[in-house]
Residue, then its C-alpha position, 0 to 999 in steps of 0.5 A: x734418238x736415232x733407230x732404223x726402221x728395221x725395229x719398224x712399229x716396235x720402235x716408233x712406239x718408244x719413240x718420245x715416249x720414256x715409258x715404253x720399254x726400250x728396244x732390247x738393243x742397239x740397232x746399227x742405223x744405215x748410213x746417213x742419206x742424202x738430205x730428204x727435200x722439204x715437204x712441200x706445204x701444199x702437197x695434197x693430203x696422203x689418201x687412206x689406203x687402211x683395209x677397213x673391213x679387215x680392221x672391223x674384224x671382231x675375231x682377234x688372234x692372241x698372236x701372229x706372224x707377220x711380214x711387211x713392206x713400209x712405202x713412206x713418202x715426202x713429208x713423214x721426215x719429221x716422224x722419223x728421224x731416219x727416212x729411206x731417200x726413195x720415200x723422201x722422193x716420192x709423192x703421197x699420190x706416188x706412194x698410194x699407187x705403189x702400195x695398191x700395186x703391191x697389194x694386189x701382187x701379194x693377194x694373186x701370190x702371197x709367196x713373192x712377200x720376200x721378194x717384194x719386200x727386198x725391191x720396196x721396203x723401207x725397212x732395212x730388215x724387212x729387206x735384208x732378213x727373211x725372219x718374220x715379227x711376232x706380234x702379239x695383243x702387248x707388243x709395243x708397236x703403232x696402234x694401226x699396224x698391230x690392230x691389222x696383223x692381229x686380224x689377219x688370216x694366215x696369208x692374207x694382206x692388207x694394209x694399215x696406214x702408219x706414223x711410218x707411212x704405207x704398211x702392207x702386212x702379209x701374215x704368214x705361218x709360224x716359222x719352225x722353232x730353231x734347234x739352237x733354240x733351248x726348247x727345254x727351257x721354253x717348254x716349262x711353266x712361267x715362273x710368275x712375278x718379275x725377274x731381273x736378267x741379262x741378255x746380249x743380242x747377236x743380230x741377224x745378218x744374212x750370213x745364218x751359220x755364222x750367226x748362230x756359230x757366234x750364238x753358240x759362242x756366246x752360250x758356251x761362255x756364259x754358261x762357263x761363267x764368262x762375263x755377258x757384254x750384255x744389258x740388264x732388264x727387269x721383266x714382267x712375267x705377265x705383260x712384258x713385251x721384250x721378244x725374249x721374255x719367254x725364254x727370260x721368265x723360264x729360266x732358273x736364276x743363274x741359268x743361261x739360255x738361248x733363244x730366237x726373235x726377229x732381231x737375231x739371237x739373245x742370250x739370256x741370264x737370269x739373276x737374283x731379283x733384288x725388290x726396289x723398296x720405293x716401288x709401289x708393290x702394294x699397288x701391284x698386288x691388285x687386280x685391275x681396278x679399270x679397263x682404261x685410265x688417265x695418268x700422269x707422272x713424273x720420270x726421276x733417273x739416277x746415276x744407274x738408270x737414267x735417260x738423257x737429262x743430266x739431272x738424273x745422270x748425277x743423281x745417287x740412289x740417297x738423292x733420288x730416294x729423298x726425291x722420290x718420298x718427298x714428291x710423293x708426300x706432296x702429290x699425297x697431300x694435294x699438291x697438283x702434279x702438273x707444276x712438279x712435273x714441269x719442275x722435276x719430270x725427266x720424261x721431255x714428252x710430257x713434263x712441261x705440257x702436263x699431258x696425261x698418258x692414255x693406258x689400256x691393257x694393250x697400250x704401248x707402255x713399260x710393262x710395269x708402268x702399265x700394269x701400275x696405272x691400271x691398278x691405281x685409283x683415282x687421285x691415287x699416287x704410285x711409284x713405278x720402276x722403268x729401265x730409265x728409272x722411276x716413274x712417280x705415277x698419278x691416276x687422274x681420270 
């Protein structure tokens, strides 16, 4: 799976990892670069630039915005599938000179943040695109990057060292809601539970008017009732991390609104929720039973939800249905779940090594995934629905 960088930590988060939710749309990559030399096995380990004494900050915000300049070097190739050639060119010693010089120039004037990041950047959006990321405690982003932005002080930088390399991370103040925004909408309550909506993305480009005359396009046709090119998503009012869902889980079904995120302009449908009778509602109901917990599962995709395995690509809802009950009923009368992981499991990460998946309110999981494991006991078996189909969970520690 090839993404740019330009979903930066919200998108190595999914990496590898069929859990988290996907990103809420394809991102055009850059063009193919030059082939990145081969790292060199004797280059010297890259230093640890990570600002300390901002991370072992006690005072968490609940949410900020942030921007960001990326600097990776030889060697993190295999991270990513995409590197920028200046970062493949450069040394890690390179790497922890630039990153200290930048750092310096944003403490002195916070305000060339755009500027910088438009020279430096590895992150084509943070290069190409002013708009700030909102990062908050259930954005699925790198560990590293998320625990630095939210304990920043408005205008203050520092660095998280990353999977991606070198992050130095200026928070800035909120930016001003847009008046295409449907500001009606986001001022009401949140309607709990789930919701089942579509949604279409009109990235953002640096021509601003157009995108939103294509934004409002796009809201006129659906309110019509014209048909959304669009994906759909299934969204917890409570822990989705989608940077739409607070306009999703407003909206009145059949309603169409329009809201704004880092990646350009959603237009949002919400639509009937019809309830998956395999998913472990029971389970859901719960208050968390655990503040961490250990679990393993089993991926299972049928022909309309499913990620790259075959298996699940031609499997029918009747087959997957049979599947699911019947490997259910195995794990719940004490069949281990490591052999029918390997067996059956669609998730590459982890079915033939059986590793289990760490979960905590703040991991970077499906927002329904999570909000399962968190509530099952130990030994316990649920099943959870994700955007690449179901996920037969056990908790094991």
């Amino acid at each position: 799976m090839r993404k740019t960088l330009s979903f930066l930590a919200l998108a190595i988060a999914c990496k590898g990892n069929p859990n988290a939710e996907p990103s809420p749309t394809k991102v055009t990559p850059p063009p193919a670069p030059s082939p990145s030399p081969s790292p060199s096995p004797a280059a010297a380990p890259a230093e640890d630039l990570t600002s300390v004494d901002i991370m072992r900050r006690t005072k968490v915000a609940d949410a900020v915005y942030v921007k960001h300049i990326v600097l990776g070097w030889n060697g993190l190739v295999s991270t990513w599938d995409y590197q920028d050639p200046r970062g493949a060119n450069r040394s890690a010693a390179e790497a922890a000179t630039l990153a200290r010089t930048l750092l310096a120039e944003l403490v002195a004037h916070p305000d060339r943040i755009d500027a910088l990041a438009k020279e430096h950047s590895e992150d084509p959006s943070a290069r190409e695109i002013t708009r700030p990321y909102e990062i908050d405690l259930d954005t699925p982003t790198l560990p590293e990057f998320k625990r630095l932005a939210l304990r920043l002080a408005e205008n203050e930088v520092g660095i998280a060292k990353t999977q991606l390399g070198y992050d130095i991370i200026e928070r800035v103040p909120a930016p001003p809601a847009d008046p295409l925004e449907s500001a009606d909408i986001l001022r009401r309550p949140v309607t709990p539970g789930e919701a089942l909506v579509q949604h279409v993305l009109i990235a953002w480009t640096t021509d601003k008017a157009g995108d939103d005359k294509r934004a409002q396009d796009a809201l006129a046709k659906a309110r019509a009732g014209g048909e959304l090119a669009a994906q759909t998503v299934e969204i917890d009012s409570a822990t989705d991390p989608q940077p739409f869902a607070r306009l999703a889980v407003r909206l009145a079904v059949g309603e169409v609104g329009l809201v704004a995120s880092p990646y350009g302009w959603h237009v949002v449908k919400r639509l009937p929720l019809a309830l998956d009778p395999l998913v472990s509602r029971a389970v859901l109901a719960r208050a968390p039973g655990a503040a961490t917990v250990k679990v393993k599962h089993i991926l299972l995709g049928w022909t309309e939800r499913h990620g790259a395995d075959p298996r699940g690509a031609k499997r029918d809802r009747a087959a997957l249905e049979k599947l699911v009950k019947d490997t259910v009923a195995k794990l719940r009368r004490g069949d281990a779940i490591e052999p029918l992981m390997k067996e059956l499991s669609e998730d590459p990460r982890s079915a033939t090594s059986g590793d289990a998946y760490d979960v905590a309110p703040d991991a970077s999981l499906g927002a329904q995934f999570k909000t399962m494991a968190l509530r099952l006991k130990v030994g316990e078996v649920g099943v959870a629905r994700a955007p690449l189909g179901l996920h037969i969970i056990q908790r094991v520690e």
